[in-house]
N, C-alpha and C positions, 0 to 999 in steps of 0.2 A: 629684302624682306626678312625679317623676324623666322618665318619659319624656316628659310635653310640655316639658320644656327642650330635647327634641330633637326636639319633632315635624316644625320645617322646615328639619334639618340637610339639606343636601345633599352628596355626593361631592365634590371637588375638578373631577371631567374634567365638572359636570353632571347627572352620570346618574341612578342610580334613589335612592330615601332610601334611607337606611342603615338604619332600624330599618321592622321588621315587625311590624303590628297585626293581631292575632289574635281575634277574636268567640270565644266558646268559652261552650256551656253543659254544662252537668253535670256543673263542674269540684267539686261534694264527692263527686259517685258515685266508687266503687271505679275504675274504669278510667278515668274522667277524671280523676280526682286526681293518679292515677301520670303519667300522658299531660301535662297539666298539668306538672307538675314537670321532666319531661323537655324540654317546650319550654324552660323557662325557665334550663334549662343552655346557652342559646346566650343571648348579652348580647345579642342584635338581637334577639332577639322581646321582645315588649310584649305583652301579654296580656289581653283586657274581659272579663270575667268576668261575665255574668249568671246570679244567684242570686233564690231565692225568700227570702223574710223565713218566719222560722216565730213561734211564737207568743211565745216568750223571747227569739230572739237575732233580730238584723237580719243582712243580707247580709251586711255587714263584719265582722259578726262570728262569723258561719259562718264566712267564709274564714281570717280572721284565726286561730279554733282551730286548723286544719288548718297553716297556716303554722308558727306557736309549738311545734307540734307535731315538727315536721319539720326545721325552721332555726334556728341558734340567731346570738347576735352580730352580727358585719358580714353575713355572710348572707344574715340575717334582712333587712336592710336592702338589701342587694343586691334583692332577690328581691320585696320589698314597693315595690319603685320601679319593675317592669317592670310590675306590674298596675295595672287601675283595677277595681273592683268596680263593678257599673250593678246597683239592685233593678227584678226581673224577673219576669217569668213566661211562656214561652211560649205557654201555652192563651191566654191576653190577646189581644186585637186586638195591634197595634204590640208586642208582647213584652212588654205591660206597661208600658214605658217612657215616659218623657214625650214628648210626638212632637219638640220642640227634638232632644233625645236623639237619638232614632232615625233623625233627617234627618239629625244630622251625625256620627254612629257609618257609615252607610250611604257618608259619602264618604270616610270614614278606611281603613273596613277592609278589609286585604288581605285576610286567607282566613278563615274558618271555619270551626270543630269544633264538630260534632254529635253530643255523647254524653248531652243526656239521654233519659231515659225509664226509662220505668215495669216493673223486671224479677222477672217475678213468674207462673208460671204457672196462679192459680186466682183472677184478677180479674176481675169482671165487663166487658163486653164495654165498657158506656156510659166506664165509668171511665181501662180504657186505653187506647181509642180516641182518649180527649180527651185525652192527655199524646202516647200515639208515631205519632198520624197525625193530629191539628188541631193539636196543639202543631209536627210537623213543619212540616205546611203553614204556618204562620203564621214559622217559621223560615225557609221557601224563601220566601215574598212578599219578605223582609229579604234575602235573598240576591241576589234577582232586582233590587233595588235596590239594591244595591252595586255590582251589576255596569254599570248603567246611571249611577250618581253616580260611580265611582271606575274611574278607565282602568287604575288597578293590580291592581285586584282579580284575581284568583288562580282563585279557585273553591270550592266548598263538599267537606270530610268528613266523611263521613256512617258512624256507628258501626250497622252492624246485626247479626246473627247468623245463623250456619249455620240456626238453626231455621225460616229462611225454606224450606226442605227440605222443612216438614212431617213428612206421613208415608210420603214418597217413599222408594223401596227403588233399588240398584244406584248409578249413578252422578250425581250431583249436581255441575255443570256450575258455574265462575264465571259465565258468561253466562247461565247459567236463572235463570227467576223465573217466568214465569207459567206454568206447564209440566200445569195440571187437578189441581195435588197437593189434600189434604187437611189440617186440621192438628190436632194434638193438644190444640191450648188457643190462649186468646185470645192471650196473649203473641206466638206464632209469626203468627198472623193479622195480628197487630198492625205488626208487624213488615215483613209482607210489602206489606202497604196502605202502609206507609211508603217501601218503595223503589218501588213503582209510581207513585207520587209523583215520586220523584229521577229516574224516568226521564221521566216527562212534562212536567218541568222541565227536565230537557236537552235537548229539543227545541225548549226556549224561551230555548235560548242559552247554561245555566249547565252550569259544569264541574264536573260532581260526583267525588267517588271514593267506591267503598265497600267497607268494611269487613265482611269477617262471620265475626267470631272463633268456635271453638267454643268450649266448657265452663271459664269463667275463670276459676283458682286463684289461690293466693297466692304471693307474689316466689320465685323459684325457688330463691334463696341465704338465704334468712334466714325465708322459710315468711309473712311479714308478710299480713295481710288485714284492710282495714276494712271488709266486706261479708260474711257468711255466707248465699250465693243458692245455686243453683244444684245442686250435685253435694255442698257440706254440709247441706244442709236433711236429704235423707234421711239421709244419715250420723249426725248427732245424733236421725234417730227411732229408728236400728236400735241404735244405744248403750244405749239406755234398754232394751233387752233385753225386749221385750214381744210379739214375733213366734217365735216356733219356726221357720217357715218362711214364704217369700213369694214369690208370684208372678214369676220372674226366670229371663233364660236366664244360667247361666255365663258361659258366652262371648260374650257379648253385646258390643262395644267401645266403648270411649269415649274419645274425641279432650280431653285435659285441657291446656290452654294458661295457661302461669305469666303472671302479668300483667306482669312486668316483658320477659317473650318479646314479648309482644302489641303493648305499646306500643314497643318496640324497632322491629317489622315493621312499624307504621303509622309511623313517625318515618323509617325510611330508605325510606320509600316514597310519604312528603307529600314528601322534602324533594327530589324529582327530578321536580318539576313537568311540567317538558315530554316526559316520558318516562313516567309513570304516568296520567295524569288523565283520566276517564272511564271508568273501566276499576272493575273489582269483582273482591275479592279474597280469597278463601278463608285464614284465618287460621289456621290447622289446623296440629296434631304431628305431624311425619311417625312417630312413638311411640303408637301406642296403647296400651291397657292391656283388661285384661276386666272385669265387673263383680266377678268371680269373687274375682283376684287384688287388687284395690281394698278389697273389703269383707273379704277371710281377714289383710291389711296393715291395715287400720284395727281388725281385730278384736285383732289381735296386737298393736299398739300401746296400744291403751286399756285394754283387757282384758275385753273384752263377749262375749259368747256370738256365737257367728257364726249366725244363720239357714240353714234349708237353700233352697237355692235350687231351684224347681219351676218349668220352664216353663208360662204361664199356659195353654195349652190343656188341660194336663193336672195344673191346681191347681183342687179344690174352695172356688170365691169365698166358699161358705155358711160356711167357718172363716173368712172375714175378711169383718167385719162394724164397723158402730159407727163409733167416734173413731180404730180400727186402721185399716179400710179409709179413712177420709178421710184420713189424715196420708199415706195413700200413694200416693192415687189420682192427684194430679201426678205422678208420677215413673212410674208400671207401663206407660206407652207407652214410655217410653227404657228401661225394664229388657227390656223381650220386643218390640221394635223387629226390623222385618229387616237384613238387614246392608246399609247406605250408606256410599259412599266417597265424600268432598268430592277432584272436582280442584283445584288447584292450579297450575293451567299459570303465570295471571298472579304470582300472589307469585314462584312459585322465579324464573322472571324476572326481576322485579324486585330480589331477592336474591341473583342472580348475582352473581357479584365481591365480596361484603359478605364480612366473618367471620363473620358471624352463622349462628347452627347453634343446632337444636331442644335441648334437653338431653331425655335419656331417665327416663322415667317410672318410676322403681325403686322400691326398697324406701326406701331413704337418704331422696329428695325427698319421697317419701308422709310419712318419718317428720318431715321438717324441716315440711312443711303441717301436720300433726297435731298437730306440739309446740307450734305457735303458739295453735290451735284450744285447745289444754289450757291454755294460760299465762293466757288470758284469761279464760277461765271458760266460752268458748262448748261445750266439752264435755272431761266431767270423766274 
């Protein structure tokens, strides 16, 4: 790799290295990938990249898809010189890694990003426990050793989500987390045990920051998505035009954040170290939308029947039964939810002075997500 020819450049006056090493897992998930790519537009970051092997492809050649994908030419060779690829796995003791590895990764690395995990709201409890709260833990032991092998080390960021909330109603706080909430599914639990973690680690020295984006859509200019999670799962149920009505308040809102928005607000908000760090930060549209207006915009785009929407107090469950009622049962806590505001004090903040500004959630943007959704086949 290109960057150990420069691993012990130093400054001319002395000072600190010139190039930045970066620990980073979950870099094939949707919001690491983008997050990823965006480090790699600054030539001083380097980037280790640990990857699980799947059954066909090895690490390097996971990454390697996504790269060919994305870079083409000199580029390509740019870009493939700032990483090293390490086969991984966080659930592992030592990350999987060979312990050589892992003792001299721990005195290289400046910071780290924490975007894997497991995003899925109807997982068994065993399953995502052991990816977004022992896979954590086993990432913060690594951390906690950086910090103690490498005087440059930085601090850890840590990707989580609003769903830390639960089923909390009115105001949801950057600084709440353990507030007696309740949660709708493992995911959100999962979640929550993961920064109860980061903060009991910061007491033991490391500098975290956290992340907790809401509802992650596709690039807000060109609609792109390599992930169908979250807010299209139900979208492609109600396509299929198999509901007459469902359990849903109209007006119900949703905080919809474009991933290229996302990664933008964690990128100018890692890259002011002494000014952000420790701190947790509400990643949120100051733009909401309804469920209302969402689904009458996606009905009107594809061309599917729109459902009528019945708040669930006053919707008979006994008509939704079967393989209907399962495809939906994730999602009918976020459709008939009370109404919660994420504050925001730390990002706008930290966003002071930037150019950076939400874009609004219209008809246009909905149509630009939905044409990508159709291009691919994910919904016809």
């Amino acid at each position: 790799m290109l960057y150990e020819a420069f691993e012990y450049l130093r400054r001319s006056d002395g000072g600190e290295l010139l190039l930045k090493k970066i620990f980073f897992t979950g870099s094939t998930g949707f919001l690491g990938w983008h997050l990823v790519k965006r480090l790699l537009r600054e030539p001083d970051n380097n980037l280790v990249l640990l990857v699980r092997e799947e059954e066909n492809l090895s690490a390097e050649e996971r990454v390697d898809t996504l790269f060919k994908k994305d870079y083409k030419g000199e580029e390509y060779d740019r870009v493939k010189g700032q990483i090293e690829v390490v086969k991984g796995d966080i659930t592992e003791d030592i990350l999987g890694l060979d312990e050589k590895d892992y003792h001299r990764l721990s005195r290289e690395i400046d910071i780290i990003f924490h975007c894997a995990a497991l995003c899925d709201f109807d997982i068994p409890w065993n399953r995502i426990c052991k990816i977004n709260v022992e896979g954590t833990m086993n990432l913060l032991d690594f951390a906690l050793l950086c910090n103690k092998a490498n005087k440059k080390f930085e601090g850890l960021h840590h990707i989580s989500t609003v769903g830390v909330a639960g089923k909390k109603s009115g105001v949801f706080y950057e600084n709440d987390l353990d507030i007696g909430q309740e949660f709708n599914n493992t995911y959100e639990k999962s979640k929550f045990d993961a920064e109860k973690l980061m903060s009991s680690y910061q007491h033991k020295g490391l500098e975290i920051t956290v992340y907790r984006p809401s509802a992650i859509v596709g690039d807000s200019v060109t609609g792109e998505a390599n992930n169908f999670q979250v807010i299209y799962q139900p979208l492609h149920t109600l396509s299929q035009e198999i509901y007459e009505e469902i359990p849903a308040k109209a007006d119900v809102k949703f905080n919809l954040v474009p991933v290229d928005c996302v990664v933008e607000t964690i990128y100018l908000i890692s890259s002011n170290k002494k000014k952000n760090t420790n701190k947790t930060y509400h990643i949120v549209n100051t733009n909401e939308i309804t469920l209302e207006f969402f689904i009458e915009t996606a009905s009107k785009y594809f061309g599917f029947k729109k459902p009528q929407l019945i708040p669930i107090e006053e919707f008979n469950m006994e008509n939704l039964q079967g393989f209907r009622r399962k495809l939906l049962d994730p999602y009918l806590p976020y459709f008939n939810r009370s109404e919660l505001k994420y504050d925001a004090t730390n990002l706008n903040k930290s966003l002071n002075g930037s150019s950076f500004a939400w874009p609004i959630i219209d008809e246009k943007l909905l149509f630009r997500l939905f044409k990508f959704c159709k291009e691919v086949g994910y919904i016809s």
